[in-house]
N, CA, C and O of each residue as an XYZ file, in Angstrom:
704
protein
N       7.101     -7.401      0.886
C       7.711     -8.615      0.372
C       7.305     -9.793      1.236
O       7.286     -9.625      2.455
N       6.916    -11.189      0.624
C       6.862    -12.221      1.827
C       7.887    -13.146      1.979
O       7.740    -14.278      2.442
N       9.043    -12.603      1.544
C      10.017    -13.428      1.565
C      10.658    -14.690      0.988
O      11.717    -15.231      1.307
N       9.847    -14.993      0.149
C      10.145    -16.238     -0.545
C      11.197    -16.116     -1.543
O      11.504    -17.160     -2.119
N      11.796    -15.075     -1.854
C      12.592    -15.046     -3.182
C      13.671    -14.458     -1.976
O      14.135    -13.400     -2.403
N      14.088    -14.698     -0.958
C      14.830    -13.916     -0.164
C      15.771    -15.258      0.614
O      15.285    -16.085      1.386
N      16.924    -15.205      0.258
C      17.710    -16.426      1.501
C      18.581    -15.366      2.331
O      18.906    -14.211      2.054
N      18.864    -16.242      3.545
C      19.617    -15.935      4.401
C      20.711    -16.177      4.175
O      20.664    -17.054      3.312
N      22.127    -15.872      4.491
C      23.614    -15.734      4.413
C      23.625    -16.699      5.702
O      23.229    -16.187      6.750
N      24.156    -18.420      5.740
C      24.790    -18.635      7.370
C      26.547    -18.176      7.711
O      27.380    -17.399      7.245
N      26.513    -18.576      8.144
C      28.033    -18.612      8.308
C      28.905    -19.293      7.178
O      29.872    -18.600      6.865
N      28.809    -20.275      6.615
C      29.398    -21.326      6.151
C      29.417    -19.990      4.293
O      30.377    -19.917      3.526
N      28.389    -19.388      4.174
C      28.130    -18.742      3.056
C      28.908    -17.290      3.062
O      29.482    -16.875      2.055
N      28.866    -16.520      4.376
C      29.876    -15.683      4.489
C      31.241    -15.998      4.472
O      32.001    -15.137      4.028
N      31.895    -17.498      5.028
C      33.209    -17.708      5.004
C      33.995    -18.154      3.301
O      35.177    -18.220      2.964
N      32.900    -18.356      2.649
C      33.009    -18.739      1.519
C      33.347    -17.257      0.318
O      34.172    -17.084     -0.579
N      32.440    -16.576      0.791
C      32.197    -14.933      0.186
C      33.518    -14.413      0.248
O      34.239    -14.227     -0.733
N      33.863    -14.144      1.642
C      35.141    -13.847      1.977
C      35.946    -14.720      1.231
O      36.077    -14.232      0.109
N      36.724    -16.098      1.361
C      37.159    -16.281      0.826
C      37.399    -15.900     -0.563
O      38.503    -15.560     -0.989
N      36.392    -15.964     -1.215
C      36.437    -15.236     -3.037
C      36.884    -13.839     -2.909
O      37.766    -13.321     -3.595
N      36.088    -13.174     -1.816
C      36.856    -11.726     -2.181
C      37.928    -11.735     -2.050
O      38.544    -11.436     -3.073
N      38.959    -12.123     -0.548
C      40.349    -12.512     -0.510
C      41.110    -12.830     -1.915
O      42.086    -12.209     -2.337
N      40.397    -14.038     -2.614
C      40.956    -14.574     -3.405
C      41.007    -13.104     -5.064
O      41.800    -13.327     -5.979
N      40.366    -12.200     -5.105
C      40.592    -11.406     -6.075
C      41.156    -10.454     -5.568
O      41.418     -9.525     -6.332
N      41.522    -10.332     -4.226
C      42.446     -8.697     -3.213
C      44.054     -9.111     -4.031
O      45.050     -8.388     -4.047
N      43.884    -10.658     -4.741
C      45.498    -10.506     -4.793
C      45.447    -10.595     -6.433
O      46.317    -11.106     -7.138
N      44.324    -10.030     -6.843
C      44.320    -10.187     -8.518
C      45.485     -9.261     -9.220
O      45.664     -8.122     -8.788
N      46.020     -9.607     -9.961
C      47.349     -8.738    -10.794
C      46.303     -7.625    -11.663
O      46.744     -6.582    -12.147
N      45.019     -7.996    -11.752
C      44.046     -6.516    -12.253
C      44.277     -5.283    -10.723
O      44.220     -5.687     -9.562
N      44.403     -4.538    -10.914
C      44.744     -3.405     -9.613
C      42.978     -3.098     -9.550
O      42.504     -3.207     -8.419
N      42.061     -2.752    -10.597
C      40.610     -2.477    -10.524
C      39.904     -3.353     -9.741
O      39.162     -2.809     -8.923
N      39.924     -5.139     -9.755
C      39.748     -6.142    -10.057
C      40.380     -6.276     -7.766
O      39.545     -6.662     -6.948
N      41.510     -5.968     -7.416
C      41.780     -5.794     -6.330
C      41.640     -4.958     -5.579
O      42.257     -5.133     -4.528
N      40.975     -3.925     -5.664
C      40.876     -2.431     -5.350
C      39.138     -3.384     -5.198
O      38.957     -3.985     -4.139
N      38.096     -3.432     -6.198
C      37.047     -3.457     -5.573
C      36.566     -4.909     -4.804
O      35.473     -4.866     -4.240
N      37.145     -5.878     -4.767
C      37.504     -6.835     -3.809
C      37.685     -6.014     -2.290
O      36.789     -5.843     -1.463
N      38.340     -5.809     -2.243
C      38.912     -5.131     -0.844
C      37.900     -4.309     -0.509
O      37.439     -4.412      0.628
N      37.388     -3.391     -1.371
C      36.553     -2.347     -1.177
C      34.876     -3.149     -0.828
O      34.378     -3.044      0.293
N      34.228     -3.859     -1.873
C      33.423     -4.850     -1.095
C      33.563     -5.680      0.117
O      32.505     -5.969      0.677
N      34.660     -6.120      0.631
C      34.914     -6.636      1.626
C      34.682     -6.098      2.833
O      34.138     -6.597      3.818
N      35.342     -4.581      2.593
C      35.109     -4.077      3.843
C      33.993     -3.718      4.128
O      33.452     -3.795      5.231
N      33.323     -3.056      2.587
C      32.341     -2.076      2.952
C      31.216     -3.044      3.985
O      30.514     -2.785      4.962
N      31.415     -3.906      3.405
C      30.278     -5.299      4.008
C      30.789     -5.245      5.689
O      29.847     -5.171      6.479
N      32.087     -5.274      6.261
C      31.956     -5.665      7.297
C      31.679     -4.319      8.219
O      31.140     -4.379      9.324
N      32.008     -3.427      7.764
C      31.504     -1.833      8.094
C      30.242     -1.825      8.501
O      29.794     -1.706      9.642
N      29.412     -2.034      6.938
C      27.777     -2.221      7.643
C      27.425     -3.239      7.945
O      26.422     -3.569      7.312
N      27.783     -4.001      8.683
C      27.051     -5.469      9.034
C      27.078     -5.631     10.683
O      28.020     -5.167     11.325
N      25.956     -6.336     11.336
C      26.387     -6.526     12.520
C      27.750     -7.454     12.992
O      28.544     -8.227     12.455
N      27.445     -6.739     14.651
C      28.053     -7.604     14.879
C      28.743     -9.153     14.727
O      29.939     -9.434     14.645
N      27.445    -10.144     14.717
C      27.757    -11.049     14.487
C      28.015    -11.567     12.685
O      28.454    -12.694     12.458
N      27.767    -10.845     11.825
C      28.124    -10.889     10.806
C      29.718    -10.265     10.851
O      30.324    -10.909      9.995
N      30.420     -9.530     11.328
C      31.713     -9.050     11.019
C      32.604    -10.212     12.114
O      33.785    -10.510     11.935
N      31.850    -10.684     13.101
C      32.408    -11.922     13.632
C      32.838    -12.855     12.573
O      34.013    -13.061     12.270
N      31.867    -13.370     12.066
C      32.038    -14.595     10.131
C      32.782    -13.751      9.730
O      33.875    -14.308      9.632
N      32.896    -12.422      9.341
C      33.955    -11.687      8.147
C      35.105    -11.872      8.769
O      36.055    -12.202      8.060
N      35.281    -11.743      9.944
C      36.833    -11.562     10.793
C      37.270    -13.333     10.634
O      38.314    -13.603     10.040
N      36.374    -14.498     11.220
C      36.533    -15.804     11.265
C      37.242    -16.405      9.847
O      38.177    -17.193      9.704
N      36.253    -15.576      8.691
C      36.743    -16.000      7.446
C      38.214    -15.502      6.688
O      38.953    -16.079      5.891
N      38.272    -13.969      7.418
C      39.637    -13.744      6.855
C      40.833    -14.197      7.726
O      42.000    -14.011      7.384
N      40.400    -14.908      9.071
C      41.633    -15.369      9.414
C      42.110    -16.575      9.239
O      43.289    -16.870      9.434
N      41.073    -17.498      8.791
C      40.466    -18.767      8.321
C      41.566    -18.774      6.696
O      42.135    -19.843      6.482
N      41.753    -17.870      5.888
C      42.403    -17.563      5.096
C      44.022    -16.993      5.150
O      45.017    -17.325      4.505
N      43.810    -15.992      6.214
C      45.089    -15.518      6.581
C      46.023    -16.399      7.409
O      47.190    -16.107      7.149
N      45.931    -17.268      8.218
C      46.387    -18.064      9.409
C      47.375    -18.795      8.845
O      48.580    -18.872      9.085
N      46.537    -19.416      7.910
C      47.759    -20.505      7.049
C      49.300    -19.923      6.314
O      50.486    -20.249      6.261
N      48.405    -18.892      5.831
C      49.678    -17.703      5.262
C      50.901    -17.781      6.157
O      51.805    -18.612      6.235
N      50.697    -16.886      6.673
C      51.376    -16.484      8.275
C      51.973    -17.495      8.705
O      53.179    -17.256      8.773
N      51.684    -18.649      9.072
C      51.834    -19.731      9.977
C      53.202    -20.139      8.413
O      53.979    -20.977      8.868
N      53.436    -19.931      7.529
C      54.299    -20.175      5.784
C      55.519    -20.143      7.194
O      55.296    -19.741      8.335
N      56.358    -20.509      6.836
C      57.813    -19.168      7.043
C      57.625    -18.194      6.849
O      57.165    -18.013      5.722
N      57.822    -16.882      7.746
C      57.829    -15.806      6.941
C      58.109    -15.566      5.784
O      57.154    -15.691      5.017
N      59.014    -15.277      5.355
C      59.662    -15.148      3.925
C      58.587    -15.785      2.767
O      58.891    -15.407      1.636
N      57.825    -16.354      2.797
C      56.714    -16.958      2.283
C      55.226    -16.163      2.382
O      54.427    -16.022      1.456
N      55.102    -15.747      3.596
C      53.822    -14.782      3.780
C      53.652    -13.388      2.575
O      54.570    -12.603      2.333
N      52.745    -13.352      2.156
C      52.260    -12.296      1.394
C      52.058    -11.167      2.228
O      51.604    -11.162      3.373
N      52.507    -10.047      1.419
C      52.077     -8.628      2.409
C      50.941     -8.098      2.220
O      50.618     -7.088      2.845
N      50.110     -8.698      1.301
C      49.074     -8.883      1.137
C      47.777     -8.899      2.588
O      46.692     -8.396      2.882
N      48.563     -9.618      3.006
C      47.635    -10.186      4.146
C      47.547     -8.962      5.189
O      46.441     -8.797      5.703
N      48.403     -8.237      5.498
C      48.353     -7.166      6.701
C      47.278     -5.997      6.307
O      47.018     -5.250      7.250
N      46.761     -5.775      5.356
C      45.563     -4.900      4.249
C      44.655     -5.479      5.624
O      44.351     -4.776      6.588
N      44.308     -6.938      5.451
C      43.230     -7.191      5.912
C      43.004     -7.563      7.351
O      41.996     -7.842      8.000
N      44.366     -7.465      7.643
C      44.649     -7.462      9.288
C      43.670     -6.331      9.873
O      42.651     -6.506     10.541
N      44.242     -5.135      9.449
C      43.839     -3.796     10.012
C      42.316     -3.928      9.780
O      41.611     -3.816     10.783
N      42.045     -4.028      9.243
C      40.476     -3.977      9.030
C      39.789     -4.852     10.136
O      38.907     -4.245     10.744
N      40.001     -6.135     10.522
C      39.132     -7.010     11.244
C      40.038     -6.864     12.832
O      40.048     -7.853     13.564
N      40.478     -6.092     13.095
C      41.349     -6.523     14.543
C      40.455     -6.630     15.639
O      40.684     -7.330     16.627
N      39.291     -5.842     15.448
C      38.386     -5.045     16.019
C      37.566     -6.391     16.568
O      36.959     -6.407     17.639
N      37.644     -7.370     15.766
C      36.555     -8.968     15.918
C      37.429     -9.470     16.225
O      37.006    -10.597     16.482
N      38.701     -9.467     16.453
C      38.841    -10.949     17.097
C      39.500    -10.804     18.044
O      40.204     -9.832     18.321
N      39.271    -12.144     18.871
C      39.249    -12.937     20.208
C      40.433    -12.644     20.869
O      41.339    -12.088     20.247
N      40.532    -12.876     21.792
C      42.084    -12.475     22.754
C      42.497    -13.332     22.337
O      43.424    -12.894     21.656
N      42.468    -15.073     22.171
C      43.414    -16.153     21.485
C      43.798    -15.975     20.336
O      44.659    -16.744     19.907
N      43.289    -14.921     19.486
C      43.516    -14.988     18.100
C      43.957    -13.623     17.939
O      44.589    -13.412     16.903
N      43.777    -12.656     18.708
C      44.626    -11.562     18.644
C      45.870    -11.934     18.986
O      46.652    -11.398     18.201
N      46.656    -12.858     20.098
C      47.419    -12.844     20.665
C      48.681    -14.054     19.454
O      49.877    -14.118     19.168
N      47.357    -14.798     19.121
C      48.165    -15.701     18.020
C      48.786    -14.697     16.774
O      49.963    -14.635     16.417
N      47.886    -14.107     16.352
C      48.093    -12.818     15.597
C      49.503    -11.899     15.787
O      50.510    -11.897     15.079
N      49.368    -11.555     16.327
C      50.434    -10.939     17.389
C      52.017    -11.790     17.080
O      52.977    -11.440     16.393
N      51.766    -13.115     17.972
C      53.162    -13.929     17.660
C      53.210    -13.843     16.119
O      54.174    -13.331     15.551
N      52.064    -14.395     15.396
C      53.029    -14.729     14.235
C      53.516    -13.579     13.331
O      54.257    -13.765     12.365
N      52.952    -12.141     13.792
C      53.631    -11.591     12.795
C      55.027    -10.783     13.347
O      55.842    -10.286     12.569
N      55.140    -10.747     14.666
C      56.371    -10.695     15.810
C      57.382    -11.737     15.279
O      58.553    -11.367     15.207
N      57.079    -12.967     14.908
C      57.957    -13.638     14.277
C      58.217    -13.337     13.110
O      59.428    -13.337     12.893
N      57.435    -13.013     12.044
C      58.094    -12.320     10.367
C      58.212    -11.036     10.365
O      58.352    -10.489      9.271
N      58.187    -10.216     11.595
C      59.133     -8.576     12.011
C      60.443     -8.781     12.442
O      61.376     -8.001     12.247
N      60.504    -10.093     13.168
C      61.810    -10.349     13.903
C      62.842    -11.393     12.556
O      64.025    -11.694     12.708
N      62.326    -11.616     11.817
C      62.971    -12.300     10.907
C      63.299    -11.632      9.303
O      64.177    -11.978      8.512
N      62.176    -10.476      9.147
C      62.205    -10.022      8.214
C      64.068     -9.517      7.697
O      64.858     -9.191      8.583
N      64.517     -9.541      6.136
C      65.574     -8.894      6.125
C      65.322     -7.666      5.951
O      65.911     -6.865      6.677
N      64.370     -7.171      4.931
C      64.090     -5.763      4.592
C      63.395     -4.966      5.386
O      62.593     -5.430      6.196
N      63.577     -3.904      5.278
C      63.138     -2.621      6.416
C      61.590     -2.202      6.049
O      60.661     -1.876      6.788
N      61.696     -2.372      4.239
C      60.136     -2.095      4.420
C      59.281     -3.292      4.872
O      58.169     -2.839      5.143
N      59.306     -4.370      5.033
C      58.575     -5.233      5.013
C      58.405     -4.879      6.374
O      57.247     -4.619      6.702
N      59.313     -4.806      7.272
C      59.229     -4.285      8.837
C      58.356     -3.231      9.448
O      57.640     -3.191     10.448
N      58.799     -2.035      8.087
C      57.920     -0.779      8.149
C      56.498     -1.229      8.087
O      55.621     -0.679      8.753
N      56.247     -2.356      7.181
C      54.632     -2.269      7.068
C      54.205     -3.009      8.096
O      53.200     -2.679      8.727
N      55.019     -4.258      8.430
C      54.551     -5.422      9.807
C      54.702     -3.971     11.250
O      53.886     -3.902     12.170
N      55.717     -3.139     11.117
C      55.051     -1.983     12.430
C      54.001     -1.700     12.103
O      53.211     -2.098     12.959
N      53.418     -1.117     11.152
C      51.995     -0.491     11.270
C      51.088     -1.067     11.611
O      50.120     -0.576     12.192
N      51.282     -2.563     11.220
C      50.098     -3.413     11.703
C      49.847     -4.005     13.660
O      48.963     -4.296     14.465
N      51.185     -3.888     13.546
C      51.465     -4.375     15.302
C      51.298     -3.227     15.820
O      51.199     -3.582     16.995
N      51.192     -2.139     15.841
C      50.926     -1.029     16.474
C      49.626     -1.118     16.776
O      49.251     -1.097     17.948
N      48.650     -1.245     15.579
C      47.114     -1.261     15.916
C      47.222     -2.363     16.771
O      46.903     -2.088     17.928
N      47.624     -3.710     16.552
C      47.536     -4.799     17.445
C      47.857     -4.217     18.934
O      47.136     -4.231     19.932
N      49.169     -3.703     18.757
C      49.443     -3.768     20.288
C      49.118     -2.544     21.101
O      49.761     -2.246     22.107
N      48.110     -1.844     20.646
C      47.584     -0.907     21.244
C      46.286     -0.983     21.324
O      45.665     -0.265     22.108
N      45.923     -1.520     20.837
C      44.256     -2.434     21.106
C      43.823     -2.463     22.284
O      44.720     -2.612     23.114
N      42.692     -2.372     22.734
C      41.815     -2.427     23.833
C      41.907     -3.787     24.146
O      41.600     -3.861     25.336
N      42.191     -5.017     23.674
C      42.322     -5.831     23.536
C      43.561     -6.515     23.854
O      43.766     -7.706     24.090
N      44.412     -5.438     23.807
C      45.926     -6.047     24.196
C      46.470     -6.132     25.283
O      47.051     -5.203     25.843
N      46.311     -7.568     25.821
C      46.257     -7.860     27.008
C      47.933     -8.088     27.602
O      48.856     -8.325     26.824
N      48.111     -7.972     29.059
C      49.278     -8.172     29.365
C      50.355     -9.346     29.033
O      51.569     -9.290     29.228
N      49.595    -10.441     28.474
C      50.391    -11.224     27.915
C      50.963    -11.469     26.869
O      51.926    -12.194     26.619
N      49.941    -10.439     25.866
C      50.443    -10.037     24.913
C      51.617     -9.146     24.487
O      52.545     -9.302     23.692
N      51.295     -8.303     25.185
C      52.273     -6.998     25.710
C      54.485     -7.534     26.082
O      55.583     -7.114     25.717
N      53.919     -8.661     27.001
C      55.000     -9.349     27.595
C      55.717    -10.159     26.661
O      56.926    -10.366     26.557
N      54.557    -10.659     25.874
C      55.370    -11.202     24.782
C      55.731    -10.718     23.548
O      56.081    -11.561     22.722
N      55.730     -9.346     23.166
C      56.258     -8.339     22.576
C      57.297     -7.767     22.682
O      58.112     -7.313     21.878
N      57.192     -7.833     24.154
C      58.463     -7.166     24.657
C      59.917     -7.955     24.929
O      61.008     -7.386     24.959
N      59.696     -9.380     25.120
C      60.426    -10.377     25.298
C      61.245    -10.473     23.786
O      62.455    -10.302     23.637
N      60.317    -10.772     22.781
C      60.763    -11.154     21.472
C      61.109     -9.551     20.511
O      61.228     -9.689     19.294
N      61.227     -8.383     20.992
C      61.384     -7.114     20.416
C      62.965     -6.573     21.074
O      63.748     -5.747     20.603
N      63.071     -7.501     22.496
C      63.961     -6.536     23.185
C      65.140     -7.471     22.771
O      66.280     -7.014     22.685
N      64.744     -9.350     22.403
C      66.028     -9.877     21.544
C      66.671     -9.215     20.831
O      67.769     -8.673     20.951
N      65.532     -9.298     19.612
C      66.019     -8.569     18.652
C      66.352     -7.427     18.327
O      66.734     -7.248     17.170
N      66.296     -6.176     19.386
C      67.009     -5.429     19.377
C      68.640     -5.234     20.078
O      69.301     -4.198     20.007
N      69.106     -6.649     20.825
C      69.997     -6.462     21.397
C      70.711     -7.343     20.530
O      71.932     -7.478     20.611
N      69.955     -7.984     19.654
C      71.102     -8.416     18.258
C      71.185     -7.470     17.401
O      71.878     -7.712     16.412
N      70.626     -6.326     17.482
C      70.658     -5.438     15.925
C      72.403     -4.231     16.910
O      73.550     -3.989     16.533
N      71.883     -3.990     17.733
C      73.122     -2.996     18.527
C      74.061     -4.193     18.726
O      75.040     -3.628     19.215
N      74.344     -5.376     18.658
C      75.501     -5.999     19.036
C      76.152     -6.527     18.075
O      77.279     -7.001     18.219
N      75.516     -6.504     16.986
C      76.031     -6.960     15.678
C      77.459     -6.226     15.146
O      78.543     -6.783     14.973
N      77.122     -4.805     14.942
C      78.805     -4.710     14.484
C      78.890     -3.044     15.327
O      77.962     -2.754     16.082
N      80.014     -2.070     15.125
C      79.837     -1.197     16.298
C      79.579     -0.311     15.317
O      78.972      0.622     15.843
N      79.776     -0.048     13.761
C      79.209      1.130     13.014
C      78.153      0.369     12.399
O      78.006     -0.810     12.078
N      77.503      1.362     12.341
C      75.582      1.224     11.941
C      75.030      2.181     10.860
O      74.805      3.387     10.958
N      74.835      1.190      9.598
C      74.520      0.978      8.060
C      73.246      2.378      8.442
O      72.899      2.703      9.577
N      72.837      2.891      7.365
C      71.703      3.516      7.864
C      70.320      2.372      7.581
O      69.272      2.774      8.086
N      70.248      1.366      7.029
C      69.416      0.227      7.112
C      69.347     -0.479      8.397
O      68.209     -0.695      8.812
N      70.458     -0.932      9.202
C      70.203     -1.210     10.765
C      69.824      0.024     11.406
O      69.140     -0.336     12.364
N      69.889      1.201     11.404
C      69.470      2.332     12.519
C      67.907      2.054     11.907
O      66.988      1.516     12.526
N      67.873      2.507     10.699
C      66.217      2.756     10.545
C      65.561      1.531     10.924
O      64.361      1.685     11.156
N      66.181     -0.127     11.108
C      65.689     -1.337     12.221
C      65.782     -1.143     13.321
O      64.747     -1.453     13.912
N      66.648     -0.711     14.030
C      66.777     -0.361     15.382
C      65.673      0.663     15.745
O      64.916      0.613     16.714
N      65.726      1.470     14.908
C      64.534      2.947     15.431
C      63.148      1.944     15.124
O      62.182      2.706     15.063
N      62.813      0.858     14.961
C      61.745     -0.014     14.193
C      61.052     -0.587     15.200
O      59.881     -0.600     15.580
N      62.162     -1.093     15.557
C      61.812     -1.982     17.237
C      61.739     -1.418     18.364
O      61.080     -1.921     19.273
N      62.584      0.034     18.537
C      62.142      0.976     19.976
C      60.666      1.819     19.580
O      59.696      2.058     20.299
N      60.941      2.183     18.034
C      59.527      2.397     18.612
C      57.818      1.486     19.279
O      56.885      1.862     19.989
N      58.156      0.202     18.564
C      57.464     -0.968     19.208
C      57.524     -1.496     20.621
O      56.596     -2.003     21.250
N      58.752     -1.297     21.013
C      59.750     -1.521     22.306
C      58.405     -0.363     23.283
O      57.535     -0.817     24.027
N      58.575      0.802     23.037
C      57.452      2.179     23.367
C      56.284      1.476     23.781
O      55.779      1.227     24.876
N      56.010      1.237     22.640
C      54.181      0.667     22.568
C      54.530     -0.453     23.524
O      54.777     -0.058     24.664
N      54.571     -1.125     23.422
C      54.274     -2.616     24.828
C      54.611     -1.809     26.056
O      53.714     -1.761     26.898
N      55.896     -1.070     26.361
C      56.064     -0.606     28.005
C      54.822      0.023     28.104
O      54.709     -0.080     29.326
N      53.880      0.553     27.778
C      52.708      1.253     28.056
C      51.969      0.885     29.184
O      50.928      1.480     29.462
């Protein structure tokens, strides 16, 4: 081939890509969101390094604003694509990462929404990446809110225990 019928992807063209795929991960077609997601990743799977850098830049470039909503506003949508890129990003943006979804775990009312924000902070906070300040500030904002969930009333709903068991096991992960 001599290349002439061949362009390059910059950055500005991957953040854009991403974006569109993002934008069909939340299609009400389940086929239509299923291979969104599934192109998304497969791409950042095989791509270098610095290409899954742009894939990670672009989905947080998308995700950030979410997050940054009120909780109660954030899509759960967004934690799908957490897990996938944790791996690319930066200690400032892991750690931002980190707070904001520590803030819609600590605010959440429902247990599943909690259940799924643990799964995602677990990979976060067990990351090679998860640095002591991160850690500290996990533990600061986990050990509140667990000393409001035991001080709240003295019999315990089985919806506060299964919160309480939510946050020690997170409580676990940071003393590490």
């Amino acid at each position: 081939m001599d290349g002439k019928g061949t362009r390059h992807l910059d950055e500005t063209d991957v953040k854009n890509i991403v974006s569109t795929l993002l934008g069909h991960s939340r299609s009400e077609n389940s086929l239509t969101r299923a291979a969104a997601c599934h192109v998304l990743w497969l791409s950042y799977l095989e791509s270098s390094h610095s290409l899954q850098r742009w894939i990670c830049e672009g989905v947080l470039a998308a995700l950030l604003p979410e997050l940054q909503k009120f909780p109660t506003e954030t899509p759960c949508w967004a934690l799908r694509h957490i897990r996938y890129v944790f791996r690319s990003l930066n200690e400032e943006e892991h750690y931002q990462l980190v707070t904001l979804l520590l803030v819609w775990f600590c605010t959440a009312d429902d247990v599943a929404t909690q259940r799924d924000l643990k799964s995602v902070l677990e990979i976060l906070l067990t990351a090679p990446r998860a640095t002591p300040r991160v850690c500290l500030h996990a533990l600061f904002d986990l050990g509140k809110l667990h000393m409001r969930l035991l001080d709240v009333h003295p019999d315990i709903s089985d919806e506060r225990a299964e919160k309480i068991r939510l946050v020690e096991d997170l409580l676990f992960l940071c003393e590490r």
